[in-house]
TORKOLGU-647178 format. One record per residue: residue number from 0; residue in one letter; chain; x, y, z of N, C-alpha, C, O in turn. Coordinates in nm, 3 decimals. Layout:
N
k->NUM&r->A&c->A&nX->X&nY->Y&nZ->Z&caX->X&caY->Y&caZ->Z&cX->X&cY->Y&cZ->Z&oX->X&oY->Y&oZ->Z .
...
//
This chain:
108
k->0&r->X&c->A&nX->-0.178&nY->1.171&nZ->1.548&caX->-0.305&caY->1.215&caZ->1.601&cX->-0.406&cY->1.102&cZ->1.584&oX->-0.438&oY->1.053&oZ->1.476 .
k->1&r->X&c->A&nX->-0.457&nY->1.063&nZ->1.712&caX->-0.540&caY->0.951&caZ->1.679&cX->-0.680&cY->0.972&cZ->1.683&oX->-0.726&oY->1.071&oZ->1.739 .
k->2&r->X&c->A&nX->-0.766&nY->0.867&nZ->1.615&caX->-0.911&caY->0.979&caZ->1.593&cX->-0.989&cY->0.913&cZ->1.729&oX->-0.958&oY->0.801&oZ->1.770 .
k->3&r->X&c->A&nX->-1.080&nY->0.984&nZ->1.787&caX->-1.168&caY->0.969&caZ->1.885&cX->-1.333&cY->0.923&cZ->1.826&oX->-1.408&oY->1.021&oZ->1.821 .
k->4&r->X&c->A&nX->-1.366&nY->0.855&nZ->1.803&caX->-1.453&caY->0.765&caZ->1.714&cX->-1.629&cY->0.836&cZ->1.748&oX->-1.728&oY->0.845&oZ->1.675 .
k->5&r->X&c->A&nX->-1.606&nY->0.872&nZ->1.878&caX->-1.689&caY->0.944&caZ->1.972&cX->-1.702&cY->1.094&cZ->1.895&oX->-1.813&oY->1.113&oZ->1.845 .
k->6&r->X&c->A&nX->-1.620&nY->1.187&nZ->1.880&caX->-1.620&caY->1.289&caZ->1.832&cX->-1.656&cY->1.305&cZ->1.705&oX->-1.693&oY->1.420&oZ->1.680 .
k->7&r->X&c->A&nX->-1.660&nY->1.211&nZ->1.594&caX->-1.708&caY->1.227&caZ->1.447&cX->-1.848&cY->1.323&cZ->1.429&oX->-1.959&oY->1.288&oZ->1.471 .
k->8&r->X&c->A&nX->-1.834&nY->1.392&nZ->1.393&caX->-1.964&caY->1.480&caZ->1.379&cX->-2.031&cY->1.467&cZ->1.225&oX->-2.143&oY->1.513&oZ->1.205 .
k->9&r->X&c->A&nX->-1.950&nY->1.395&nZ->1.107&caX->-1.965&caY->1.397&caZ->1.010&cX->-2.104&cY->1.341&cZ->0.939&oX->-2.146&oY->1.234&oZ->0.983 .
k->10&r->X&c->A&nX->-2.174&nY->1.402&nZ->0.840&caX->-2.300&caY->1.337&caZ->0.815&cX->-2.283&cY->1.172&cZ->0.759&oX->-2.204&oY->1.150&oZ->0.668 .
k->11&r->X&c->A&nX->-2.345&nY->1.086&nZ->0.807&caX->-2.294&caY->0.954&caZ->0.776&cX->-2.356&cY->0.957&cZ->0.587&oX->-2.279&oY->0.909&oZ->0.504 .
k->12&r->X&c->A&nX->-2.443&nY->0.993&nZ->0.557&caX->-2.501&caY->1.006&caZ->0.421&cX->-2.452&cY->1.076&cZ->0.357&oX->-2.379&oY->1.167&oZ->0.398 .
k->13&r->X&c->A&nX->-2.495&nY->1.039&nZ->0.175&caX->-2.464&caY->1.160&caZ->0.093&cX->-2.508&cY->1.244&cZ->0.102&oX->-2.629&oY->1.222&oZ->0.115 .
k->14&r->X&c->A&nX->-2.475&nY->1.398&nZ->0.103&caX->-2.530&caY->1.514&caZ->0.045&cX->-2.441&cY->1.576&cZ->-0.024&oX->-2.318&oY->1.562&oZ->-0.018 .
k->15&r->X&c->A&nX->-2.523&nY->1.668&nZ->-0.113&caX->-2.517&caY->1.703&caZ->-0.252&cX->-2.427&cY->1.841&cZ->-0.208&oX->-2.488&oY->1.928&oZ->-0.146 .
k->16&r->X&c->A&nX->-2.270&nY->1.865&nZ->-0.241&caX->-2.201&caY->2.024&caZ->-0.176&cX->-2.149&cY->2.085&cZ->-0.312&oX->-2.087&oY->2.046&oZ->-0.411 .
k->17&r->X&c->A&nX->-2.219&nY->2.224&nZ->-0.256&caX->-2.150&caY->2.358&caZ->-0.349&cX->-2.011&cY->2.334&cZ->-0.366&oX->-1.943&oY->2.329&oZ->-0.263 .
k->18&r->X&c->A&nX->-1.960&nY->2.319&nZ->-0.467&caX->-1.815&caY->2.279&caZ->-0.526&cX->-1.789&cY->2.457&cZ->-0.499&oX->-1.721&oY->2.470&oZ->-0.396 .
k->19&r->X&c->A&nX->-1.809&nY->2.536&nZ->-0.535&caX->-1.756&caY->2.670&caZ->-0.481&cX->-1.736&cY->2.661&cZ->-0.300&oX->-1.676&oY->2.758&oZ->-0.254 .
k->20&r->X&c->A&nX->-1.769&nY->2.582&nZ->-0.223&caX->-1.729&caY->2.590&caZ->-0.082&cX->-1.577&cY->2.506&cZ->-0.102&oX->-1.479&oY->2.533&oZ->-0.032 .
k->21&r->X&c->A&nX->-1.576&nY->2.434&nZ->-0.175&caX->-1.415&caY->2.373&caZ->-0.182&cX->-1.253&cY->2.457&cZ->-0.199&oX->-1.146&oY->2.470&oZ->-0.139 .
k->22&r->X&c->A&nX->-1.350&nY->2.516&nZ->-0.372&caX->-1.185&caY->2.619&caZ->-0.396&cX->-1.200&cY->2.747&cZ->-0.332&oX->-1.101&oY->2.815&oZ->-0.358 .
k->23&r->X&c->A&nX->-1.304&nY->2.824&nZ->-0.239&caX->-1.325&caY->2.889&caZ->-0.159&cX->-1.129&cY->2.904&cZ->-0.099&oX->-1.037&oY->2.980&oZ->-0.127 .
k->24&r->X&c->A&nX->-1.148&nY->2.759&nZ->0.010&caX->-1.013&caY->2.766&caZ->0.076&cX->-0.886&cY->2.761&cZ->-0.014&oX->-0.775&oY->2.798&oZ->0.024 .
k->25&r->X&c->A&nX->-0.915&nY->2.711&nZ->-0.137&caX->-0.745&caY->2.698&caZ->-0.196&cX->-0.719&cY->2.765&cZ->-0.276&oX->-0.604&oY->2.776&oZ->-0.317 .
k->26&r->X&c->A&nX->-0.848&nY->2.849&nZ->-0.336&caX->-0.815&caY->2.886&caZ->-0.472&cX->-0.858&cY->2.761&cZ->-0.638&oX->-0.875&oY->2.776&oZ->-0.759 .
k->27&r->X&c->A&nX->-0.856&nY->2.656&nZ->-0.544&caX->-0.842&caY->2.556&caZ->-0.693&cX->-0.937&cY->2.421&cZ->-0.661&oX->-0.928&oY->2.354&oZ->-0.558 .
k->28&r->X&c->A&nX->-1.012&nY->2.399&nZ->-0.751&caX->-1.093&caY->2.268&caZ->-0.683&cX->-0.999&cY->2.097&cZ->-0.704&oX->-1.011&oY->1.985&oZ->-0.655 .
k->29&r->X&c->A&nX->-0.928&nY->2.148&nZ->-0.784&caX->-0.786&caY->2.015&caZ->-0.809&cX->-0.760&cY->2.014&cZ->-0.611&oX->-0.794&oY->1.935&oZ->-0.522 .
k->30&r->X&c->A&nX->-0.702&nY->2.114&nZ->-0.611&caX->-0.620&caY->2.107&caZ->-0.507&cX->-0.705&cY->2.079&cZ->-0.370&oX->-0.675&oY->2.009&oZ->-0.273 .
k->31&r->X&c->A&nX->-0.824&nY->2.159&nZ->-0.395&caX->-0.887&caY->2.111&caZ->-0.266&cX->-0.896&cY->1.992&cZ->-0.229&oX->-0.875&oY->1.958&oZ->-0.113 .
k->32&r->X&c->A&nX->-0.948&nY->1.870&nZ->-0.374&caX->-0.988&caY->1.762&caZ->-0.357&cX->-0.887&cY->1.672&cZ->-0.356&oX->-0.923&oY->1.554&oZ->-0.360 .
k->33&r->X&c->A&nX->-0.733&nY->1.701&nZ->-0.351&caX->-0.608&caY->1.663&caZ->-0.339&cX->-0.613&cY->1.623&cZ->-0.199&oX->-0.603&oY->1.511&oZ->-0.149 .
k->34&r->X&c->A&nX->-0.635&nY->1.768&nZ->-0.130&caX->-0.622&caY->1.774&caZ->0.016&cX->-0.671&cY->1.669&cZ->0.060&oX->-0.603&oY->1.593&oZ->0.128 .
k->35&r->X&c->A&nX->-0.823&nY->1.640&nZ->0.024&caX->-0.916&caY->1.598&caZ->0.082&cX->-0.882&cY->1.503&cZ->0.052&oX->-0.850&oY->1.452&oZ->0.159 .
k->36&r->X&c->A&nX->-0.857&nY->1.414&nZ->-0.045&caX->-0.829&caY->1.283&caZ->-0.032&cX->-0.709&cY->1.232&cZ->0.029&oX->-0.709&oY->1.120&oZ->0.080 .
k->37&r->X&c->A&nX->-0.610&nY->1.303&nZ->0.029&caX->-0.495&caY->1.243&caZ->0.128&cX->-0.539&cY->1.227&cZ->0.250&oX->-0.521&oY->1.125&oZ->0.317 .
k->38&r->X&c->A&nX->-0.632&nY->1.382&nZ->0.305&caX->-0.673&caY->1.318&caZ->0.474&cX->-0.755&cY->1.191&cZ->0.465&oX->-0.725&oY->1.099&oZ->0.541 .
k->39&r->X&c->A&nX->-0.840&nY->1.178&nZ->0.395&caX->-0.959&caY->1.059&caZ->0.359&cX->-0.905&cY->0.924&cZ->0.377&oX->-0.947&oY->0.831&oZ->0.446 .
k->40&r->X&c->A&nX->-0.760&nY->0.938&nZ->0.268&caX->-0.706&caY->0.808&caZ->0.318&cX->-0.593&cY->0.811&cZ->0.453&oX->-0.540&oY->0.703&oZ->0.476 .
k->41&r->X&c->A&nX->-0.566&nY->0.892&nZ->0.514&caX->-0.502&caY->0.910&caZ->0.689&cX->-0.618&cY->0.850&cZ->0.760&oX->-0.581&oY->0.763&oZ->0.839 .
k->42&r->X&c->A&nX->-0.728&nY->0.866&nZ->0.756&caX->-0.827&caY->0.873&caZ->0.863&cX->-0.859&cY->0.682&cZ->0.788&oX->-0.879&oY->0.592&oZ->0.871 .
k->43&r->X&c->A&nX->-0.860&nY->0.658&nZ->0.680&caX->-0.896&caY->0.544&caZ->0.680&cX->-0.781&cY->0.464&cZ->0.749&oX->-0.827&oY->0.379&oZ->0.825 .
k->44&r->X&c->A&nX->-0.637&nY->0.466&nZ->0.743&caX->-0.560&caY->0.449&caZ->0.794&cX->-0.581&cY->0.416&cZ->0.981&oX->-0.568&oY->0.315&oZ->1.050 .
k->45&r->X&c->A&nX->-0.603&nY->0.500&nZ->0.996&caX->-0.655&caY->0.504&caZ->1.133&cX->-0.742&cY->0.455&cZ->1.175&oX->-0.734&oY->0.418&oZ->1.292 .
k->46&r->X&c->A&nX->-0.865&nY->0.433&nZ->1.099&caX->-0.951&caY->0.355&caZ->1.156&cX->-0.944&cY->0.212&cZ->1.112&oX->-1.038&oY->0.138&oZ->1.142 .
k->47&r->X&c->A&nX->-0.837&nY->0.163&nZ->1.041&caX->-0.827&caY->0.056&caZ->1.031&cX->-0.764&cY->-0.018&cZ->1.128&oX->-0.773&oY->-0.140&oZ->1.141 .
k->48&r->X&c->A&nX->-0.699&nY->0.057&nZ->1.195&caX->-0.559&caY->0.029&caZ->1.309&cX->-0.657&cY->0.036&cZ->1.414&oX->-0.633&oY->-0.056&oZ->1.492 .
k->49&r->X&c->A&nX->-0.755&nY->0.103&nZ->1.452&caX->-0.819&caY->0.128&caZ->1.521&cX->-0.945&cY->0.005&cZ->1.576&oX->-0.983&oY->-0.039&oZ->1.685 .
k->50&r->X&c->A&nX->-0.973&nY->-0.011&nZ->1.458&caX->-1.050&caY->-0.178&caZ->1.496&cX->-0.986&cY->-0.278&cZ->1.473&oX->-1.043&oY->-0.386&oZ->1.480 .
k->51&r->X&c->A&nX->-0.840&nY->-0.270&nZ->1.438&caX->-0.791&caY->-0.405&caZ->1.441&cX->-0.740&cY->-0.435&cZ->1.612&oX->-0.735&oY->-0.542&oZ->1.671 .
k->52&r->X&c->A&nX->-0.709&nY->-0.308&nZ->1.655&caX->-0.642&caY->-0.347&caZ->1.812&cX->-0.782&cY->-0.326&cZ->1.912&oX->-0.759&oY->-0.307&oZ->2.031 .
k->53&r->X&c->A&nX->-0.937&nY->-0.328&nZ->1.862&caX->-1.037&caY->-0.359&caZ->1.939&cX->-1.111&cY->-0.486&cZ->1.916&oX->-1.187&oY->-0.549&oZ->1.991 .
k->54&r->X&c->A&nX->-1.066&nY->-0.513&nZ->1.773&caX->-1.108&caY->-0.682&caZ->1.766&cX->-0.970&cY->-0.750&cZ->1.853&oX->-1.003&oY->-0.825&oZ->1.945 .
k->55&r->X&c->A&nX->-0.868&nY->-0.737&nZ->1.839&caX->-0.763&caY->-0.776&caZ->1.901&cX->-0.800&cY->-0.850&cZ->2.069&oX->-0.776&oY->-0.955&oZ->2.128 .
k->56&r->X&c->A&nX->-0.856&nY->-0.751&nZ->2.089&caX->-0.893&caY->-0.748&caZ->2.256&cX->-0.953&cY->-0.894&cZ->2.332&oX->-0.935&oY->-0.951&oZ->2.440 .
k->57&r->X&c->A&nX->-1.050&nY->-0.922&nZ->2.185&caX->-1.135&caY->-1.037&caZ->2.239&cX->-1.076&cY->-1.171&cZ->2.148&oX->-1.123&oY->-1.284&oZ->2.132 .
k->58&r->X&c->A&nX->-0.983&nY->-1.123&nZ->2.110&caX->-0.911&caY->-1.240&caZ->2.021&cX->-0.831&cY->-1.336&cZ->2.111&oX->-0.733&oY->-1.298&oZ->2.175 .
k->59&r->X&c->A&nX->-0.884&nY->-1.483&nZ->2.113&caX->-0.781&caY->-1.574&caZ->2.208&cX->-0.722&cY->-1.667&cZ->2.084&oX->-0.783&oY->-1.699&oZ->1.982 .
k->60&r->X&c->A&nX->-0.549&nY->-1.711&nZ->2.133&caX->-0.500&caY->-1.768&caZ->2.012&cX->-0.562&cY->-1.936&cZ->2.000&oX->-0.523&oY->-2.012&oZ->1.912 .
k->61&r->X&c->A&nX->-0.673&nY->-1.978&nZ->2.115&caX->-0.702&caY->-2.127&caZ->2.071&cX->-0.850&cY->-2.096&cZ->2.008&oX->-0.933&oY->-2.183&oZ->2.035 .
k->62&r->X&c->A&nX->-0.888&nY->-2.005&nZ->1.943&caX->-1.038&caY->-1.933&caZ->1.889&cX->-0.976&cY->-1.999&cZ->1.764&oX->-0.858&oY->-1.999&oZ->1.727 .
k->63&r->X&c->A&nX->-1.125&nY->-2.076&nZ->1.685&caX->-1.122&caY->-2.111&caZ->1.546&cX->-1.153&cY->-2.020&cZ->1.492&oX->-1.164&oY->-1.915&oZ->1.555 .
k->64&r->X&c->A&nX->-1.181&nY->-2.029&nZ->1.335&caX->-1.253&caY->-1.960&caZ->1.276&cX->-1.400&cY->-1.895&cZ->1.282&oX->-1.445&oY->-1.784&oZ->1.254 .
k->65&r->X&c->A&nX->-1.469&nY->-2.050&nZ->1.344&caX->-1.594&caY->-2.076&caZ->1.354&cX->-1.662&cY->-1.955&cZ->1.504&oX->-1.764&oY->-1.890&oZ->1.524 .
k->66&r->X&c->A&nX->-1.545&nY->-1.978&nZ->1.571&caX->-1.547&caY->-1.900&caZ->1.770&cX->-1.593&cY->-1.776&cZ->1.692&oX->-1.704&oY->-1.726&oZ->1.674 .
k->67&r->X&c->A&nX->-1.452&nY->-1.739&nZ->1.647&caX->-1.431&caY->-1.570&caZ->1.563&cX->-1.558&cY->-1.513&cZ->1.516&oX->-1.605&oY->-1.410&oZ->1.563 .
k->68&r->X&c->A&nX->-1.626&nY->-1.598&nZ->1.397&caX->-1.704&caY->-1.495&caZ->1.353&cX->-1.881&cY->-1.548&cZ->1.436&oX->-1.994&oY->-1.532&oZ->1.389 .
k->69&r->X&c->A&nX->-1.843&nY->-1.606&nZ->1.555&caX->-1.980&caY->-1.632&caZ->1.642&cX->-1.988&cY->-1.560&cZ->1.756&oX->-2.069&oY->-1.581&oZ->1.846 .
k->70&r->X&c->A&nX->-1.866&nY->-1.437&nZ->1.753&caX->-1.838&caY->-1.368&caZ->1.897&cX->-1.913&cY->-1.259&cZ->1.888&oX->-1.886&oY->-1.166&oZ->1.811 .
k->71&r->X&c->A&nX->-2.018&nY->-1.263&nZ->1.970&caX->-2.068&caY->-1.092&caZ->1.985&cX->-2.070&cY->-0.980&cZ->2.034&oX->-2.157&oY->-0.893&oZ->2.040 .
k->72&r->X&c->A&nX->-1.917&nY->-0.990&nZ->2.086&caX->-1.857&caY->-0.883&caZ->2.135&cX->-1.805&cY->-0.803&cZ->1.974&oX->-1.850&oY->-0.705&oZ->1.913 .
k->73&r->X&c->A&nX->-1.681&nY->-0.908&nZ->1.942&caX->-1.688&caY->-0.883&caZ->1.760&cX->-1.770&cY->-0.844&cZ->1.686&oX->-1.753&oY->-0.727&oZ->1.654 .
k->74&r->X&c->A&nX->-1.863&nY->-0.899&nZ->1.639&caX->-2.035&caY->-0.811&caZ->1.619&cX->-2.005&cY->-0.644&cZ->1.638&oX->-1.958&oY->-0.550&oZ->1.575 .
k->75&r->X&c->A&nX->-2.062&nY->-0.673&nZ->1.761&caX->-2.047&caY->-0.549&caZ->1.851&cX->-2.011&cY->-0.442&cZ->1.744&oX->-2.073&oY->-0.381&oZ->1.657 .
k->76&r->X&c->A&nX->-1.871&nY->-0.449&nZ->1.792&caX->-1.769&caY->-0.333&caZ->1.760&cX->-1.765&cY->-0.343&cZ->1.635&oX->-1.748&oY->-0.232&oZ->1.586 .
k->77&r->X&c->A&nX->-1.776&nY->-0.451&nZ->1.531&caX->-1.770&caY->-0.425&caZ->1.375&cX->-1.953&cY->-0.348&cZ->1.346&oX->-2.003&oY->-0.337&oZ->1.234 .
k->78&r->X&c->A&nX->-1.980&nY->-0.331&nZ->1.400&caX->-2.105&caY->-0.273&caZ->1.360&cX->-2.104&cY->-0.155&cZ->1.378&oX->-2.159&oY->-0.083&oZ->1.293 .
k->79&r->X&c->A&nX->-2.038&nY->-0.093&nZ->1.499&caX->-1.991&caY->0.011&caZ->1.544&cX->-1.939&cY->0.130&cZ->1.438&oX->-1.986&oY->0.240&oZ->1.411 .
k->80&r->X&c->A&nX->-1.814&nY->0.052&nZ->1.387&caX->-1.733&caY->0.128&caZ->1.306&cX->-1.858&cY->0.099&cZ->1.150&oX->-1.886&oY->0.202&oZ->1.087 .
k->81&r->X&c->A&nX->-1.911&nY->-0.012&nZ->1.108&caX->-2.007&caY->0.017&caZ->1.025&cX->-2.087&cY->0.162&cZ->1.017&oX->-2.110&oY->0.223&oZ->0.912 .
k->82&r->X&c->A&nX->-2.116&nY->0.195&nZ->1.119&caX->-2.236&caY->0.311&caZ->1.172&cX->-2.124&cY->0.454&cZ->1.099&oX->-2.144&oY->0.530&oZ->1.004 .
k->83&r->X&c->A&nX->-2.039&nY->0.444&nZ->1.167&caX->-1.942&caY->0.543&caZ->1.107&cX->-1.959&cY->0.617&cZ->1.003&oX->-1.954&oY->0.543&oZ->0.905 .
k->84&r->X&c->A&nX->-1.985&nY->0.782&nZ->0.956&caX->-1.934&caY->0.829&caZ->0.856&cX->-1.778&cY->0.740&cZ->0.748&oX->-1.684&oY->0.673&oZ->0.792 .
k->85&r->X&c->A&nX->-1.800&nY->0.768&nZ->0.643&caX->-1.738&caY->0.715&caZ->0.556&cX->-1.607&cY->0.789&cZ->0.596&oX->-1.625&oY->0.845&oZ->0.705 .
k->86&r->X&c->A&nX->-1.462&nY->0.814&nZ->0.540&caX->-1.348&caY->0.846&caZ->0.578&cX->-1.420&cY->1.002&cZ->0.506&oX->-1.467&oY->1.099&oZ->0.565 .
k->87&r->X&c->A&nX->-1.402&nY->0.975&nZ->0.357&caX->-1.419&caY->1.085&caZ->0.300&cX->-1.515&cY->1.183&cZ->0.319&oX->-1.498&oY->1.294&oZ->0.269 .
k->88&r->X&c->A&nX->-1.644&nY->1.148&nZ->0.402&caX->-1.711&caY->1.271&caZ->0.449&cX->-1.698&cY->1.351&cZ->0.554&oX->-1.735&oY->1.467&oZ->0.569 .
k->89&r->X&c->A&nX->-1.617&nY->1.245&nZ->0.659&caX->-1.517&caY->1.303&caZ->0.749&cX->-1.410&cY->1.381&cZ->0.699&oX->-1.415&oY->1.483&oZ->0.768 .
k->90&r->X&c->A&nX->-1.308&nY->1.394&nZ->0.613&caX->-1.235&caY->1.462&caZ->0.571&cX->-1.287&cY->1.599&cZ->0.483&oX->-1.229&oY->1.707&oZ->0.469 .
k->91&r->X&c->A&nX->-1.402&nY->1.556&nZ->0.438&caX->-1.452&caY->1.678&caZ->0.373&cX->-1.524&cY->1.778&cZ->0.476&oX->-1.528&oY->1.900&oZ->0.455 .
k->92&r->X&c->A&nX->-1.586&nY->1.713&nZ->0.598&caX->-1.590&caY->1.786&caZ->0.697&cX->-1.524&cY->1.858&cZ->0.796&oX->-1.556&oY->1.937&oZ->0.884 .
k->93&r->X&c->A&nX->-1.398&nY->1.796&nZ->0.746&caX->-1.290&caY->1.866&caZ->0.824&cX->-1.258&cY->1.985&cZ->0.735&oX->-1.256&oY->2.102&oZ->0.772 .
k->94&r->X&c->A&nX->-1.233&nY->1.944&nZ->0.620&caX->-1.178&caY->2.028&caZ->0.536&cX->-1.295&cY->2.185&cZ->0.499&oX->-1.258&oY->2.297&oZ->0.463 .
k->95&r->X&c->A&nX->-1.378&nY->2.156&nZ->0.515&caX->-1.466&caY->2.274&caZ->0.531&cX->-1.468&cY->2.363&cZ->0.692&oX->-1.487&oY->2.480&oZ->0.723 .
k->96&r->X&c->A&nX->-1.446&nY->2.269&nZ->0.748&caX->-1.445&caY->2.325&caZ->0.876&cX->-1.268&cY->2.386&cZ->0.901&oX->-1.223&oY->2.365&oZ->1.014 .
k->97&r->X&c->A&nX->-1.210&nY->2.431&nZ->0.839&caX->-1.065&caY->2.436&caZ->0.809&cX->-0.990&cY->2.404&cZ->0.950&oX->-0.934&oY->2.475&oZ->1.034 .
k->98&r->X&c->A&nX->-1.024&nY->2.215&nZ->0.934&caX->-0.994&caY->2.159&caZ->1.079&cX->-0.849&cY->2.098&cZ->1.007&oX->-0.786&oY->2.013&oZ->1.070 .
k->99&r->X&c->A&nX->-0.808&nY->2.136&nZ->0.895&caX->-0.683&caY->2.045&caZ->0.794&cX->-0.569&cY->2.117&cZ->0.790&oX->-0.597&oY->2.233&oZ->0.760 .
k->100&r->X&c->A&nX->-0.455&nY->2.102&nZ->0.807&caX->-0.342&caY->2.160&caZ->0.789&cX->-0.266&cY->2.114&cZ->0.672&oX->-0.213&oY->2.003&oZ->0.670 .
k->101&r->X&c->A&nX->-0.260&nY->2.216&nZ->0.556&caX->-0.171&caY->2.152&caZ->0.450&cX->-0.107&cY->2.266&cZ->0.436&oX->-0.149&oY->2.377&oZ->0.467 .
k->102&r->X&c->A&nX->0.024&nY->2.234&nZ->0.376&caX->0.115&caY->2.351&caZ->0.296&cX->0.170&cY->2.303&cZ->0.171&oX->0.175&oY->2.186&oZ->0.135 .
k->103&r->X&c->A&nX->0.214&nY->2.414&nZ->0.105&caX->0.275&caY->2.366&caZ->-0.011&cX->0.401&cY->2.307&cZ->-0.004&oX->0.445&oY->2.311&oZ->0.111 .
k->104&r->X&c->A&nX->0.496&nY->2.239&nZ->-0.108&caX->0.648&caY->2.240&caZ->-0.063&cX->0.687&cY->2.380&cZ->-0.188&oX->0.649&oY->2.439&oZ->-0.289 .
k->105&r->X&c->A&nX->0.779&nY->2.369&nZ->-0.095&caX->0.859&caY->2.501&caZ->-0.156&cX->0.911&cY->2.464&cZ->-0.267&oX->0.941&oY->2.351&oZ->-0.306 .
k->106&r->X&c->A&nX->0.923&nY->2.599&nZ->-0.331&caX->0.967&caY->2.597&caZ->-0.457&cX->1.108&cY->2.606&cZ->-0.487&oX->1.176&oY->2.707&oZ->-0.464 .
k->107&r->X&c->A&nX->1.169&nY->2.459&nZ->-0.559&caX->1.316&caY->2.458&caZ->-0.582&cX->1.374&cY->2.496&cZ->-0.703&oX->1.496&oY->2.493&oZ->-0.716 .
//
């Protein structure tokens, strides 16, 4: 599932959340914040892959170092993903919004 960078609805800032809205969904605030950090790091995952194949774009292989970081197309788009909610407030927004699919593994 790949993320749509456009769709992030997540507050880019801190705010301060009722830890009772967490174990609400699981029962357990361990587990909630389990959840939440595995998606936290998926989505960082993704957005790492995600601006590497949009810096990619404007990348030519006779570009120095010097070309690279004077391109303002590059700019651009690294500022872009700067603007971005953090991974983890995205995931915690998901995870409140019970936009997350987890299960347990079964018991052997």
């Amino acid at each position: 599932m790949a993320i749509d960078i456009t769709k992030i609805k997540a507050n880019p800032s801190i705010i301060t959340r009722d830890v009772r809205q967490f174990d609400a969904q699981t029962g357990n605030i361990y587990e909630a914040l389990a959840i939440i950090s595995k998606r936290a790091n998926q989505i960082n995952s993704e957005l790492k892959e995600l601006i590497k194949e949009k810096l990619e774009e404007f990348k030519d292989s006779n570009d120095t170092l010097e070309e690279v970081i004077e391109n303002p197309e590059q700019a651009s788009v690294a500022i872009a993903f700067e603007k971005l909610p953090k991974p983890t407030n995205i995931a915690i927004e998901e995870f409140l919004e019970n936009k997350i699919y987890y299960r347990y593994p079964e018991n052997k």
